[in-house]
C-alpha positions as a printed NumPy array, in Angstrom:
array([[ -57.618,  132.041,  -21.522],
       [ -57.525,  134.423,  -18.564],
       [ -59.521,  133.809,  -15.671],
       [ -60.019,  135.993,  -12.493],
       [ -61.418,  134.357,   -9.174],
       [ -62.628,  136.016,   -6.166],
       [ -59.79 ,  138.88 ,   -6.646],
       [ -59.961,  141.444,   -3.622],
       [ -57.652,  144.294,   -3.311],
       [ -56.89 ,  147.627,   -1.597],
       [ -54.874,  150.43 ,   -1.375],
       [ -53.299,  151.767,    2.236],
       [ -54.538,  155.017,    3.555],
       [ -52.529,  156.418,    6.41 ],
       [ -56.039,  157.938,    7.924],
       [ -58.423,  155.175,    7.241],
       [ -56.093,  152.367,    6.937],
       [ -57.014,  151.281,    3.782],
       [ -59.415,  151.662,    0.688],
       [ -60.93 ,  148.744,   -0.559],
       [ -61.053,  149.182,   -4.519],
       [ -61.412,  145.424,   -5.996],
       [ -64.099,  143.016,   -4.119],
       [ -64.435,  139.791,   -4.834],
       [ -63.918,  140.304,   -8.579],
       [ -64.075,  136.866,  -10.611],
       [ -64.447,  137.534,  -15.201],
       [ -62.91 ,  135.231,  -17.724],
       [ -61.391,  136.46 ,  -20.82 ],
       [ -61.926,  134.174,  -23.604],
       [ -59.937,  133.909,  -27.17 ],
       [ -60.872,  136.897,  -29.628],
       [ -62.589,  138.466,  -27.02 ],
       [ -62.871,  142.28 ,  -27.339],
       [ -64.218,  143.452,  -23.916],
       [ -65.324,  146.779,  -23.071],
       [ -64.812,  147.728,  -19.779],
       [ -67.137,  150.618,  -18.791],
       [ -68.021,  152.342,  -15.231],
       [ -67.972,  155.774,  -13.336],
       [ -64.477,  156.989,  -12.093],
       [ -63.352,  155.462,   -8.889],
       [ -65.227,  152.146,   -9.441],
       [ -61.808,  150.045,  -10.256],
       [ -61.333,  149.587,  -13.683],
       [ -57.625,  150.667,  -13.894],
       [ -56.745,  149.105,  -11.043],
       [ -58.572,  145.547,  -12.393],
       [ -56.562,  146.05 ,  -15.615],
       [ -53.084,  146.344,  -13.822],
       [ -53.998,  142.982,  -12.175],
       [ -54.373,  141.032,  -15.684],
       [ -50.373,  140.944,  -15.921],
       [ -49.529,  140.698,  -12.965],
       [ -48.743,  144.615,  -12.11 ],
       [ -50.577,  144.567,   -9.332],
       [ -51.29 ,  141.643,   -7.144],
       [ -54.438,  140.799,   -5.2  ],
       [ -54.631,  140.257,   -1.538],
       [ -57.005,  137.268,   -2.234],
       [ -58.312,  135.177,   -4.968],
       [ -56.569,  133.908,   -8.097],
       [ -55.798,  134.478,  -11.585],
       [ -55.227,  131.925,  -13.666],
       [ -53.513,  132.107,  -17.676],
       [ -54.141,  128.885,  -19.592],
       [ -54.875,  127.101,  -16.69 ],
       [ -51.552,  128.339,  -14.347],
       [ -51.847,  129.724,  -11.314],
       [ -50.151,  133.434,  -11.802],
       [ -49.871,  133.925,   -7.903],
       [ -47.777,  130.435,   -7.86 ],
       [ -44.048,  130.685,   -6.89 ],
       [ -42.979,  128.371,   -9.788],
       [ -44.539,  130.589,  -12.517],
       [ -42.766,  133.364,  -13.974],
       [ -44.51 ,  136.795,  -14.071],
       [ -42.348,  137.837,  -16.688],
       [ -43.85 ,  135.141,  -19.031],
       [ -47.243,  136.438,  -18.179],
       [ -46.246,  140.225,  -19.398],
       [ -45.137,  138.56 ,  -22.922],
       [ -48.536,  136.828,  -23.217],
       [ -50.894,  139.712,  -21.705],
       [ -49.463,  143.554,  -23.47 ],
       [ -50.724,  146.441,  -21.576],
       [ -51.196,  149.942,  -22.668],
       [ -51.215,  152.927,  -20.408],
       [ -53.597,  155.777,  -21.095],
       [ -51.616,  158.558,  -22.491],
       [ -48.932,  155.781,  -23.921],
       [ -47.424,  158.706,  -25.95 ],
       [ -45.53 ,  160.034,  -23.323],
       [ -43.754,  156.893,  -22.721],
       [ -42.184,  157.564,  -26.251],
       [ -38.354,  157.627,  -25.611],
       [ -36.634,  156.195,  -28.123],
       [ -34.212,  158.046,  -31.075],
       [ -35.784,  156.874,  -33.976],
       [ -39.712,  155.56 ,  -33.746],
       [ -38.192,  151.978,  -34.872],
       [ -35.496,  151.616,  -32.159],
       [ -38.234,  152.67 ,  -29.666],
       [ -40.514,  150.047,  -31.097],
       [ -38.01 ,  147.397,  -30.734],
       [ -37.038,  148.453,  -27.087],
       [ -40.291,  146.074,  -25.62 ],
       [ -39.026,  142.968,  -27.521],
       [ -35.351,  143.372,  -26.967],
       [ -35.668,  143.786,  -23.385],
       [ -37.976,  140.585,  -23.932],
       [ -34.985,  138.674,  -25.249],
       [ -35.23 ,  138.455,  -28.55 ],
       [ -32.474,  139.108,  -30.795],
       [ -31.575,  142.347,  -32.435],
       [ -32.839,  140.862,  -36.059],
       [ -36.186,  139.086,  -34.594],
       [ -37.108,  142.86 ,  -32.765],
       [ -36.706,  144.672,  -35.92 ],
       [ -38.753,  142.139,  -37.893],
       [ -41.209,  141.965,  -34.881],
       [ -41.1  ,  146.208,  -34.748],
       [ -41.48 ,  146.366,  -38.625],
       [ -44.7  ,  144.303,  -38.492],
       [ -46.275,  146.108,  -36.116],
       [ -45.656,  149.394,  -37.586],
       [ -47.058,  148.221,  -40.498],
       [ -50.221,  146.45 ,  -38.655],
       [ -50.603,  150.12 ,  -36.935],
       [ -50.097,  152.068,  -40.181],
       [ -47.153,  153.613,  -39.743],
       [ -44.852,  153.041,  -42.542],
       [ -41.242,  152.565,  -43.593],
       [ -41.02 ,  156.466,  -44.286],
       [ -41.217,  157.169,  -40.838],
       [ -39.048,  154.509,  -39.177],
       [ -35.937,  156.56 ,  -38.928],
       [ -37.575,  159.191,  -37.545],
       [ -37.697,  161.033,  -33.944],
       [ -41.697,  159.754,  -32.603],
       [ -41.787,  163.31 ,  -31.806],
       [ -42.667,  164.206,  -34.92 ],
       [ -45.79 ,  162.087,  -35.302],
       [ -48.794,  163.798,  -35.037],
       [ -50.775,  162.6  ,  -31.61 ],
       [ -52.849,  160.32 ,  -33.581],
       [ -49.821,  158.284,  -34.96 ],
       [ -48.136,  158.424,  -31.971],
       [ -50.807,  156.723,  -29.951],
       [ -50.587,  153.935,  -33.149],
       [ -46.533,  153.72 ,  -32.378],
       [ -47.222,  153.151,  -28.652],
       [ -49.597,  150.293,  -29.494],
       [ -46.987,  149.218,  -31.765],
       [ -44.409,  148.843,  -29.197],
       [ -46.668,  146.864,  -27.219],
       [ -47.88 ,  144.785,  -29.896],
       [ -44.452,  144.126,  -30.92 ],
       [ -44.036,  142.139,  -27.782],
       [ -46.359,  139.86 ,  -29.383],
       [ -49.225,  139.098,  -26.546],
       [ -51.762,  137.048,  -27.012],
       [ -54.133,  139.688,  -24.795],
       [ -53.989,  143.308,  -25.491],
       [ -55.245,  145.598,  -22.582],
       [ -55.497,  149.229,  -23.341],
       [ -56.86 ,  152.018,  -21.129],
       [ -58.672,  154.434,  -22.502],
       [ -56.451,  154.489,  -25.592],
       [ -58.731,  156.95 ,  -27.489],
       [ -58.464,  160.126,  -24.549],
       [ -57.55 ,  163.028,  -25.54 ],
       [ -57.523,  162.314,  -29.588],
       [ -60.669,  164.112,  -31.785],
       [ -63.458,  162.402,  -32.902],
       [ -62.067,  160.921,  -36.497],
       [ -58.871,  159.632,  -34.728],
       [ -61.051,  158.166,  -32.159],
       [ -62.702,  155.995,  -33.829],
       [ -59.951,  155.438,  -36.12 ],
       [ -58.405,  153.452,  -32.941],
       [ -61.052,  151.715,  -32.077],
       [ -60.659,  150.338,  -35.855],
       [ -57.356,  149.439,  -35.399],
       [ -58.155,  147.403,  -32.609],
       [ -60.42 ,  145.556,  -34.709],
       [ -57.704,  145.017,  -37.314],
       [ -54.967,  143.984,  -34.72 ],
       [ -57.972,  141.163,  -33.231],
       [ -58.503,  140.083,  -37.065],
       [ -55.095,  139.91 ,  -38.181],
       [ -53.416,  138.646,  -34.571],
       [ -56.617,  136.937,  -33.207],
       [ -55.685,  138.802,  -30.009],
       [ -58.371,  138.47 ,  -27.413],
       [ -58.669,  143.202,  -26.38 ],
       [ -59.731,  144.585,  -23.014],
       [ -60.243,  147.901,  -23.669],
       [ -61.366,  151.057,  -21.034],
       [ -63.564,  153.415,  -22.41 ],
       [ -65.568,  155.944,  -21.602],
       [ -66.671,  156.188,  -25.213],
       [ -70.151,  154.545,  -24.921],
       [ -70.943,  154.758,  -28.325],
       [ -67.538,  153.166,  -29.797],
       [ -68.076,  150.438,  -26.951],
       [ -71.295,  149.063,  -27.884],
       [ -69.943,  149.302,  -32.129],
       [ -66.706,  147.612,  -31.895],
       [ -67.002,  145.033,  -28.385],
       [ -68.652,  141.39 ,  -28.406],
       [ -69.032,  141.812,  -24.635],
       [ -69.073,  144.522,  -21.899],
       [ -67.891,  144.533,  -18.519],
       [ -69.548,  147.435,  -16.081],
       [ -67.641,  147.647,  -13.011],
       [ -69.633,  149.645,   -9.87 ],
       [ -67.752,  150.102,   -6.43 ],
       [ -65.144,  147.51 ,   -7.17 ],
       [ -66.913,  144.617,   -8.943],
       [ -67.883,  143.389,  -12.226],
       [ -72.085,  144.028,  -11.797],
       [ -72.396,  143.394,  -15.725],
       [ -70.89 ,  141.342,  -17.807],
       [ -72.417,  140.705,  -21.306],
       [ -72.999,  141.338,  -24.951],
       [ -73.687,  145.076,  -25.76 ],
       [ -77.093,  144.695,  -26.429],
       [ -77.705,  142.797,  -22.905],
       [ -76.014,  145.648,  -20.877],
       [ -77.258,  148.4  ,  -22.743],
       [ -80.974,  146.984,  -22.427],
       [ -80.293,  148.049,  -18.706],
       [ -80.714,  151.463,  -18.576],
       [ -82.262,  152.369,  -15.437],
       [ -79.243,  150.251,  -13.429],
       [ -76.308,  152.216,  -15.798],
       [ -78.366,  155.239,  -14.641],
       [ -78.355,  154.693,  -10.732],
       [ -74.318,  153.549,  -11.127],
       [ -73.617,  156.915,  -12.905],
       [ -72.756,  155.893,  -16.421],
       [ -73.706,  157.412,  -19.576],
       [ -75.711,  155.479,  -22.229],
       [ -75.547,  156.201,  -25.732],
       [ -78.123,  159.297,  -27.217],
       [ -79.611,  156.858,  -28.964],
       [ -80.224,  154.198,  -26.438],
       [ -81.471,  156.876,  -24.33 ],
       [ -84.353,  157.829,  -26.775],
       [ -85.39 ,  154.259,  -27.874],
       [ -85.159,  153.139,  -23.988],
       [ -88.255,  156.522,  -23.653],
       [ -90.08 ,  155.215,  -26.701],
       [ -90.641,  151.718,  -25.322],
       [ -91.833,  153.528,  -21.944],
       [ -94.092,  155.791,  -24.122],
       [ -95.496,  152.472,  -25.715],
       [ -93.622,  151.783,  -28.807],
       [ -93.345,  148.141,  -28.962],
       [ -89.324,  148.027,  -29.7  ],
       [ -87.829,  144.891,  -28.739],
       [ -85.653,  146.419,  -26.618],
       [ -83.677,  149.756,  -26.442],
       [ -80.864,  150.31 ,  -29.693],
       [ -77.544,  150.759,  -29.446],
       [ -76.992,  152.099,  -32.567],
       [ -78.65 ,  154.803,  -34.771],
       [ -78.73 ,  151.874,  -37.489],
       [ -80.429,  149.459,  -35.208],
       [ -82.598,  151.894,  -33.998],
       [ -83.974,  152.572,  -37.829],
       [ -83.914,  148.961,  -38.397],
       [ -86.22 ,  148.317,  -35.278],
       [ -88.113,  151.267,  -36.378],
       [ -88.793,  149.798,  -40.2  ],
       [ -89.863,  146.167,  -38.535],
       [ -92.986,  148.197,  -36.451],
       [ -93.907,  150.286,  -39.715],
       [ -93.819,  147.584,  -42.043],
       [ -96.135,  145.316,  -39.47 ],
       [ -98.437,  148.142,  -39.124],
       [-101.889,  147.673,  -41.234],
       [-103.05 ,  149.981,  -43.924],
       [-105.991,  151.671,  -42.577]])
């Protein structure tokens, strides 16, 4: 769907000239894809993300949606912001509207659509988010910070793209709201088979809720596979400074300690499942 090739960026530094921050990134984003995108600070990841609709653009390489060359002079970027929706970390404070329904709308308006299809495209999202009619009249000031984060996605989702790209859109929210985002985002992919992107430093949530995982180190993609691939690499997350889940951590010392796991969990279900298999093998003595 969207596909990346040999993307190289940087950003100007009056001392040093400039900072390289994206090299030689290529990635593919496939339909119903929910990738996590994981890696220390500094390594690139918000910068990548601003590149998948066209925010930023690179200084070499491609990107290409359905086929079409973004970077071409006969394609419109502004098509490619319908199709690919991107929310900010901290979307919240972008609230401005009067009422959390007009501020909803304001994506889909400025989009083109008539005044009837944004409310109908605003109402469904609301809903999709969990925020109900009760609440549509209201200032999004008085939403708690949980449902606020929910309206922001809403006025992004509104805007109906076909790729969602959130960074870090659990920061800052406790540990029950967190992961109730992370199962909205499964919702929105199952009800709007939207392909997600998603920055996280949430290691646990990523290796729950994503089908693949991206682990970005110094400006490229090093990693790119399912959860249970990446995760299996724990000395390399190590040396790149990023934080494994507890659990991974102590499965990954059992197999070094002898205990013939198939590879290190990422779950603490897995991790009693793998834990059953070597007791039930086990002979009676």
């Amino acid at each position: 769907m969207l596909q990346g090739k040999h993307i190289t960026f940087s950003y100007p530094e009056p001392a040093k000239g400039k900072t390289d921050v994206l090299a030689d990134v290529s990635f593919e984003i496939r339909e119903h894809d929910f990738i996590g995108l994981i890696g220390a600070s500094g390594s690139g990841k918000t910068t990548l993300i601003k590149h998948l609709n066209g925010l930023l653009k690179a200084e070499s390489g491609e990107i290409l949606f359905k086929g079409e060359n973004i970077y071409s002079k006969k394609y419109p970027v502004s098509e490619l912001r319908k199709k690919v929706g991107l929310v900010f970390q901290y979307p919240e404070q972008q609230l401005f509207g009067r009422t959390i329904l007009k501020d909803v709308m304001y994506g889909p308006l400025n989009l083109g659509m008539s005044e009837e299809e944004a409310g109908k495209s605003a109402k469904e999202s609301l809903e999709l988010v969990g925020i109900s009619e009760e609440y549509y009249q209201m200032s999004p000031m008085e939403l708690s910070g949980g449902q606020k984060r929910c309206a922001a996605i809403a006025g992004v989702l509104a805007m109906q793209p076909e790729i969602l790209v959130l960074d870090e859109p659990a920061a800052g929210l406790d540990p029950e709201t967190k992961h109730e985002i992370f199962e909205l985002l499964c919702r929105i992919r199952e009800k709007r088979n939207n392909a997600i992107v998603l920055v996280s430093h949430h290691m646990e949530d990523v290796a729950q809720f994503a089908n693949r995982v991206w682990v970005m180190y110094k400006g490229k993609i090093e990693m790119d596979g399912t959860p249970e691939e990446v995760y299996s690499r724990v000395e390399e997350l190590e040396e790149m400074n990023i934080g494994i889940p507890q659990i991974t951590h102590l499965t990954y010392s059992l197999i070094k300690e002898g205990v013939p796991l198939p590879r290190p969990a990422i779950s603490v279900e897995e991790a009693e499942k793998m834990l059953a298999e070597i007791l039930k093998e086990e002979k009676p003595l």
